[in-house]
VOPAGU-2260 file (C-alpha; in pm, 1 decimal, decimal comma):
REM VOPAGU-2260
SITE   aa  ch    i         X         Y         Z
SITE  UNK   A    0   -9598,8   -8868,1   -1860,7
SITE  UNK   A    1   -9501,5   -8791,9   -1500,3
SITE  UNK   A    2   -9711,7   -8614,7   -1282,4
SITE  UNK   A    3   -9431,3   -8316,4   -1199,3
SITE  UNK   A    4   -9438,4   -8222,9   -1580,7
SITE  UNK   A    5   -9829,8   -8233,1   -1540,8
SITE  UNK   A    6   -9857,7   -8023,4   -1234,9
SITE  UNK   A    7   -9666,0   -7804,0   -1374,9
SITE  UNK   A    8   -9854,6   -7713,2   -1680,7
SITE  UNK   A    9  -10170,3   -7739,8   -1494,7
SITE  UNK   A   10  -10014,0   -7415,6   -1236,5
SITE  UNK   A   11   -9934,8   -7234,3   -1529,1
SITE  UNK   A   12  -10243,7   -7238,4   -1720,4
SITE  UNK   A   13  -10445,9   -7224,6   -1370,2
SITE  UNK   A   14  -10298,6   -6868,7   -1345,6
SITE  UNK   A   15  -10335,0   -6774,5   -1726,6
SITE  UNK   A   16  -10675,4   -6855,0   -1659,6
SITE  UNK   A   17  -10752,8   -6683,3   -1322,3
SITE  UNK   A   18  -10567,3   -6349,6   -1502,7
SITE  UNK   A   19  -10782,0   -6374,5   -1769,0
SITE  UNK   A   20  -11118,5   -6371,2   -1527,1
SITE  UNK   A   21  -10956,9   -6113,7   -1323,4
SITE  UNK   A   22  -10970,2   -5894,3   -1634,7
SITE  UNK   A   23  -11337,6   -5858,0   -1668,6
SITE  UNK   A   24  -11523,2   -5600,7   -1571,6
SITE  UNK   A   25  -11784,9   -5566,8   -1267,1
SITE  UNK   A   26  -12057,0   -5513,1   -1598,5
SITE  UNK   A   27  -11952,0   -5787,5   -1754,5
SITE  UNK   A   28  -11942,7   -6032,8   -1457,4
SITE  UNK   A   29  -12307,5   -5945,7   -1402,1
SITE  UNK   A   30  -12389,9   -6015,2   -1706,4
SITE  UNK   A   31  -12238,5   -6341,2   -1729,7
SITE  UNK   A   32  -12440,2   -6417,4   -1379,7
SITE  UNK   A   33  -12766,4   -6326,6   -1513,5
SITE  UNK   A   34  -12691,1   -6542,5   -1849,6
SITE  UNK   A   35  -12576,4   -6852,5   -1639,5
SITE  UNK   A   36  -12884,3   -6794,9   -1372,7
SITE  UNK   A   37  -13113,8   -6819,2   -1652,2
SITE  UNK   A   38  -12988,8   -7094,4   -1790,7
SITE  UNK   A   39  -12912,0   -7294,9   -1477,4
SITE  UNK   A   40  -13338,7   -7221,9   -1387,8
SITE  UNK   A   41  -13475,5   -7288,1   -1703,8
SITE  UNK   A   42  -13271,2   -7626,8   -1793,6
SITE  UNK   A   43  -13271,6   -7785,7   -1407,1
SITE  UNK   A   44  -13652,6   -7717,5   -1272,4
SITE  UNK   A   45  -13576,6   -7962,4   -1055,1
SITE  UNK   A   46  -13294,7   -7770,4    -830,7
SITE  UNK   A   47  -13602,5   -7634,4    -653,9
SITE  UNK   A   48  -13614,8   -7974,2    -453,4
SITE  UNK   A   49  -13272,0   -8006,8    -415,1
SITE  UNK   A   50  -13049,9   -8064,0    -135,8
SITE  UNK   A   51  -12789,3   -7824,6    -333,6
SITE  UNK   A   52  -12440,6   -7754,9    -260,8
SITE  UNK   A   53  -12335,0   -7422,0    -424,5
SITE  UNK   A   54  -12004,6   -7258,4    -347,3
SITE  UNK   A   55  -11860,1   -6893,2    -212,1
SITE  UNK   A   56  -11726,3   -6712,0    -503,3
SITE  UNK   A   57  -11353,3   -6568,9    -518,0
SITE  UNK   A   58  -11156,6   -6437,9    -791,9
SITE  UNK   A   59  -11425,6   -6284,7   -1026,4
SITE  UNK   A   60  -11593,1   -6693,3   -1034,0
SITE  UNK   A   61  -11982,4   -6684,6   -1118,9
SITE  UNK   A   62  -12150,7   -6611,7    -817,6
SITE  UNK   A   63  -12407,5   -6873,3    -714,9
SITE  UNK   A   64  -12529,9   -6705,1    -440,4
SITE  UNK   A   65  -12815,2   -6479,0    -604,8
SITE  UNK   A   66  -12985,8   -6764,2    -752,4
SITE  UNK   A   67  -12919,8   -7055,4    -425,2
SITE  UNK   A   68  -13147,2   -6759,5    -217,6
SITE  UNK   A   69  -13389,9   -6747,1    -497,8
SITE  UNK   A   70  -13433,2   -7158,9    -562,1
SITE  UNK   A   71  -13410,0   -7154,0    -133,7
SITE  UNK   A   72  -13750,4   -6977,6    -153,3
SITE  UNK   A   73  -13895,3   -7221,2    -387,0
SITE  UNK   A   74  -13792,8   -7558,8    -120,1
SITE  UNK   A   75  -13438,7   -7605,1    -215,2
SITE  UNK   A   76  -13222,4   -7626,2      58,0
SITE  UNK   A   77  -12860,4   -7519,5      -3,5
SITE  UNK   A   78  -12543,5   -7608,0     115,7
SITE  UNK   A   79  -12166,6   -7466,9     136,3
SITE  UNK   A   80  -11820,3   -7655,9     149,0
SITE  UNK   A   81  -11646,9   -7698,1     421,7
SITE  UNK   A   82  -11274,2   -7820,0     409,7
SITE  UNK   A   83  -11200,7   -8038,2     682,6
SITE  UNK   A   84  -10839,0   -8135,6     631,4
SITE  UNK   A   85  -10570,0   -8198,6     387,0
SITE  UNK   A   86  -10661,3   -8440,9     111,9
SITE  UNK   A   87  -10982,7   -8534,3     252,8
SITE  UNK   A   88  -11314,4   -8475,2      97,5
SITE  UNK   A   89  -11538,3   -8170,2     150,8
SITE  UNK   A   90  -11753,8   -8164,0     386,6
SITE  UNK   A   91  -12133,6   -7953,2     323,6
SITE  UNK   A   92  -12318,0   -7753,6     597,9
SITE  UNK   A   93  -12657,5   -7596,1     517,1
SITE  UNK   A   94  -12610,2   -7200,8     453,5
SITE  UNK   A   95  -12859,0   -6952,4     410,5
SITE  UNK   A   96  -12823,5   -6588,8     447,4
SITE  UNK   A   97  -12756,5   -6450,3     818,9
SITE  UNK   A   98  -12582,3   -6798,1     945,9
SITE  UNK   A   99  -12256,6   -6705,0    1113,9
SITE  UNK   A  100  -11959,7   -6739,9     881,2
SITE  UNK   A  101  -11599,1   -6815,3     931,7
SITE  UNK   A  102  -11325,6   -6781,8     703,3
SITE  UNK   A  103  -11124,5   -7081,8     581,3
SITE  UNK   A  104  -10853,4   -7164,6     341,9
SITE  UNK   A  105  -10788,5   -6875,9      46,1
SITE  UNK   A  106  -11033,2   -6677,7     255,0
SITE  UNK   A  107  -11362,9   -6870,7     155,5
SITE  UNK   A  108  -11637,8   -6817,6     356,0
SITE  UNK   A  109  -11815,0   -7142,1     547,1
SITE  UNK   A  110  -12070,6   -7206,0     785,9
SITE  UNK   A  111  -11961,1   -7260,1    1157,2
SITE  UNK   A  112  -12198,4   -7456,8    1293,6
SITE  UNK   A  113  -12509,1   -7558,0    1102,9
SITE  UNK   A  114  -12661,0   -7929,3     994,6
SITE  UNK   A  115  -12424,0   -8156,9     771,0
SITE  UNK   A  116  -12615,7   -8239,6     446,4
SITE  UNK   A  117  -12568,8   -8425,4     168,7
SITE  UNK   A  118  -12622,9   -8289,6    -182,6
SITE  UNK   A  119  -12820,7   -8401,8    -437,8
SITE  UNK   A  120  -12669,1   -8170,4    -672,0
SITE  UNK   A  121  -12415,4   -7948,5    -668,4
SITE  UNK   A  122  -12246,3   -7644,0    -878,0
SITE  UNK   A  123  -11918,6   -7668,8    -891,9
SITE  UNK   A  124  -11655,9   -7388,3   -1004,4
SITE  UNK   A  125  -11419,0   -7481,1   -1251,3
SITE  UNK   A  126  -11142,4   -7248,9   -1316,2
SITE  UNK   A  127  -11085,8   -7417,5   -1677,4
SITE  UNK   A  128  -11284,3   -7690,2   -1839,0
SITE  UNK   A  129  -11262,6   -7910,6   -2139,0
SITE  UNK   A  130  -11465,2   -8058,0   -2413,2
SITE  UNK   A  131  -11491,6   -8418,3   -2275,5
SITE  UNK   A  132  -11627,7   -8282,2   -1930,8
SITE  UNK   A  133  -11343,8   -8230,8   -1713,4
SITE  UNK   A  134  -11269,3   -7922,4   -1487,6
SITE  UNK   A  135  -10930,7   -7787,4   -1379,0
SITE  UNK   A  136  -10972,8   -7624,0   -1029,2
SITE  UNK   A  137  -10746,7   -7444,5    -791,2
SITE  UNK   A  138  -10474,3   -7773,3    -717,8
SITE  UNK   A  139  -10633,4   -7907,3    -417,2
SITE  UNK   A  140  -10824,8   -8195,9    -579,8
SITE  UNK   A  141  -11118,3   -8132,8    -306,9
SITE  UNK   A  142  -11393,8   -8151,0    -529,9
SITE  UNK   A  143  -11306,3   -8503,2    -754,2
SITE  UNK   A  144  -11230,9   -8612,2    -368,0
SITE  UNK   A  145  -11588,0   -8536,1    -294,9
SITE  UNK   A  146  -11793,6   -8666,0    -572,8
SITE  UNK   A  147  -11620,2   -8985,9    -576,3
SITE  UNK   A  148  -11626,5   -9033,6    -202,3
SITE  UNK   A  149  -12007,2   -9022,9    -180,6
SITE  UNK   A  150  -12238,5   -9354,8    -198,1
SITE  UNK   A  151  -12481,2   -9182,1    -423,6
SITE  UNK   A  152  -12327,8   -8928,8    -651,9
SITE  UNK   A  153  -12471,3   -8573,3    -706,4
SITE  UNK   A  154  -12569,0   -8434,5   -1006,7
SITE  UNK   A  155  -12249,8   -8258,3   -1081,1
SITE  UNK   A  156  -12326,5   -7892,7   -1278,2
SITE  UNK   A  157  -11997,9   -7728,7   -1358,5
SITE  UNK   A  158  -12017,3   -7367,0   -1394,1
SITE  UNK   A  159  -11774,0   -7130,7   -1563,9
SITE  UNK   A  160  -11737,6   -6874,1   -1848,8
SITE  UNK   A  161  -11682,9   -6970,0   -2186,4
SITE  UNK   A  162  -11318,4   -6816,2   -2216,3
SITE  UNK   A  163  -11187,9   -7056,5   -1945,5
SITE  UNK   A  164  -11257,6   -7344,1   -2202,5
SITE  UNK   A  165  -10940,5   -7543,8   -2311,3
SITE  UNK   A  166  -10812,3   -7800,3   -2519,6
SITE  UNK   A  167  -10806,2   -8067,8   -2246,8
SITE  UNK   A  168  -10693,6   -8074,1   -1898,8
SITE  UNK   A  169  -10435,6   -8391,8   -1985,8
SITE  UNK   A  170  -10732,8   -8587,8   -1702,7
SITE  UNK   A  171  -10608,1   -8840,0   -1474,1
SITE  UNK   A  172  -10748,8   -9121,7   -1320,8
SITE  UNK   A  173  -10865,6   -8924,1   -1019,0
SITE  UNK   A  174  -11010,1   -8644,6   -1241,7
SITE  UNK   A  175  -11404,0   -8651,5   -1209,4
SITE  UNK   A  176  -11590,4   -8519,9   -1500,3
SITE  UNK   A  177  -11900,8   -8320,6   -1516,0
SITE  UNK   A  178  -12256,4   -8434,2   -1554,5
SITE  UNK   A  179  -12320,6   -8092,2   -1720,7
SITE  UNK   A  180  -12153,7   -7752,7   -1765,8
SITE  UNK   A  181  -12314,7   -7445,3   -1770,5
SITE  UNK   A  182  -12169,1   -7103,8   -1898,4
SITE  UNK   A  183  -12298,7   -6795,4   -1978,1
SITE  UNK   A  184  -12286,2   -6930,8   -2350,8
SITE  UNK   A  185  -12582,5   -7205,1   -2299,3
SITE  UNK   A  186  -12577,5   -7555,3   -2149,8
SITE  UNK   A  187  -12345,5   -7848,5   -2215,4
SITE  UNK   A  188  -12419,5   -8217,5   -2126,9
SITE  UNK   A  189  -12169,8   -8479,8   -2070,9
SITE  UNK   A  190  -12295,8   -8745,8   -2393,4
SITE  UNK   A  191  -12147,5   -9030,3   -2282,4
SITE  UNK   A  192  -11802,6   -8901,2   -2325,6
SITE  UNK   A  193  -11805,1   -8547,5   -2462,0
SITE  UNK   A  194  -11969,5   -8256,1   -2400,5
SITE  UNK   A  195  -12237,3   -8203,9   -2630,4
SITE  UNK   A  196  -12388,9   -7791,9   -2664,0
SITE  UNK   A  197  -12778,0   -7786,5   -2618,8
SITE  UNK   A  198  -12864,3   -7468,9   -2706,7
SITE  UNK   A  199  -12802,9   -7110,5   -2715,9
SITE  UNK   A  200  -12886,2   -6844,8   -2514,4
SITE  UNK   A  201  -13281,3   -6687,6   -2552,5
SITE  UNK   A  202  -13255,0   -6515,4   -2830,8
SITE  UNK   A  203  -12960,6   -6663,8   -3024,3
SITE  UNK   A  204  -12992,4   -6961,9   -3243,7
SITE  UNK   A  205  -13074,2   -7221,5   -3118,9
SITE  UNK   A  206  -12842,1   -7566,2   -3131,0
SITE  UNK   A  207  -13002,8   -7804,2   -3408,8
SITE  UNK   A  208  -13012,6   -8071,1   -3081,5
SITE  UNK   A  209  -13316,9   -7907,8   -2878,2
SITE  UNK   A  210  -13315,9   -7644,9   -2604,2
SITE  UNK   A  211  -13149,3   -7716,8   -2232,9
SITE  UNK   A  212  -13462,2   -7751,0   -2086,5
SITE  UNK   A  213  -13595,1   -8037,1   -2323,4
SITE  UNK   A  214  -13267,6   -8253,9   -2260,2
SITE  UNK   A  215  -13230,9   -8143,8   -1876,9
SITE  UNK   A  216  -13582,2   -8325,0   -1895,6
SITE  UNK   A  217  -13445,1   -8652,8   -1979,2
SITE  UNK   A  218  -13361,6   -8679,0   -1634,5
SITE  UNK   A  219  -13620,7   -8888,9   -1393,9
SITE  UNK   A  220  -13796,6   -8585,7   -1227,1
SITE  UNK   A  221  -13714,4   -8716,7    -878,2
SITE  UNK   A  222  -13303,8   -8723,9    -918,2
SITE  UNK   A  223  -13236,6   -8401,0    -783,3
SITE  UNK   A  224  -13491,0   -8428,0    -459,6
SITE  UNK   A  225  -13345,6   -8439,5    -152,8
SITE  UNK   A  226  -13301,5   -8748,4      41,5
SITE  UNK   A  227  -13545,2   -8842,9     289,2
């Protein structure tokens, strides 16, 4: 398969799926937030000692801010991209509410001048995502970049809403999958080679597995501190 064909059906279904978030409604986008925050807090305990990168939202995307100010309160210290250059990775600057902001490419807020930081974890916005972990983002391959360019990988939480899920992304060799992915459905961890759904919303039933935050406990209860 040749990458032209490829790219091409990845545009196209980029912008079905961008139309289709678009479409909802300012109620409904809250409520998706609220769903995700919840689930993201109860299932990851541990982003309260995180160096975390988080992201500025366009395009109706789950907005990360609300809950990176509350889990900033509680020791976390949080982080935005920066883009630095064509096809290089991201760079992360410490953010917190106040900091003087400039605008950079598709008019995404960043931090001008603050500390570079590494994350220990970061949410990362996926415009479509698949059942074996993989994201489909905006083109610019930033993100993958990122992840794979650091010497100790992040805990890499994908966030998006359960109508951008697809049959696959067709993922390439430079495609970097998810650790987790979180929507406003529940929470999904990457087991070893699929996603596997831990359980429902509070509430709903609940997935015969166990509930995010007994498997999000699995994890050693240092991995998401921040580096010293």
């Amino acid at each position: 398969m040749t990458a032209e064909p490829l790219g091409s059906r990845r545009k196209a279904e980029r912008m079905r799926l961008i139309a289709d978030r678009e479409a909802l409604d300012a109620p409904t986008l809250d409520r998706f937030r609220q769903r995700i925050d919840a689930h993201l807090e109860r299932s990851f305990p541990g982003l309260a000692a995180a160096t975390l990168g988080v992201y500025w939202p366009i395009r109706g995307e789950y907005d990360p801010r609300p809950l990176a100010e509350k889990l900033r309160e509680r020791g976390a210290v949080i982080a935005l991209p920066v883009v630095v250059g064509l096809h290089q990775p991201l760079v992360f600057r410490e953010w917190h509410p106040g900091m003087t902001l400039a605008t950079g490419p598709f008019g995404i807020a960043y931090p001008v001048s603050s500390d570079v930081l590494v994350p220990t974890a970061v949410l990362v916005p996926m415009t479509g995502w698949d059942g074996a972990g993989y994201r489909l983002g905006y083109g610019g391959g930033m993100f993958d970049r990122t992840l794979a360019s650091l010497a100790k990988k992040p805990v890499a939480i994908g966030v998006a809403y359960e109508q951008a899920r697809i049959e696959t992304i067709e993922p390439q060799s430079w495609d970097v999958p998810m650790d987790w992915v979180v929507t406003e459905r529940g929470v999904y961890r990457r087991d070893p080679e699929r996603l596997v759904f831990l359980g429902a919303p509070a509430g709903a039933t609940l997935s015969p597995l166990a509930s995010p935050i007994c498997y999000a406990a699995e994890i050693d209860p240092g991995y998401f501190e921040q580096s010293t």
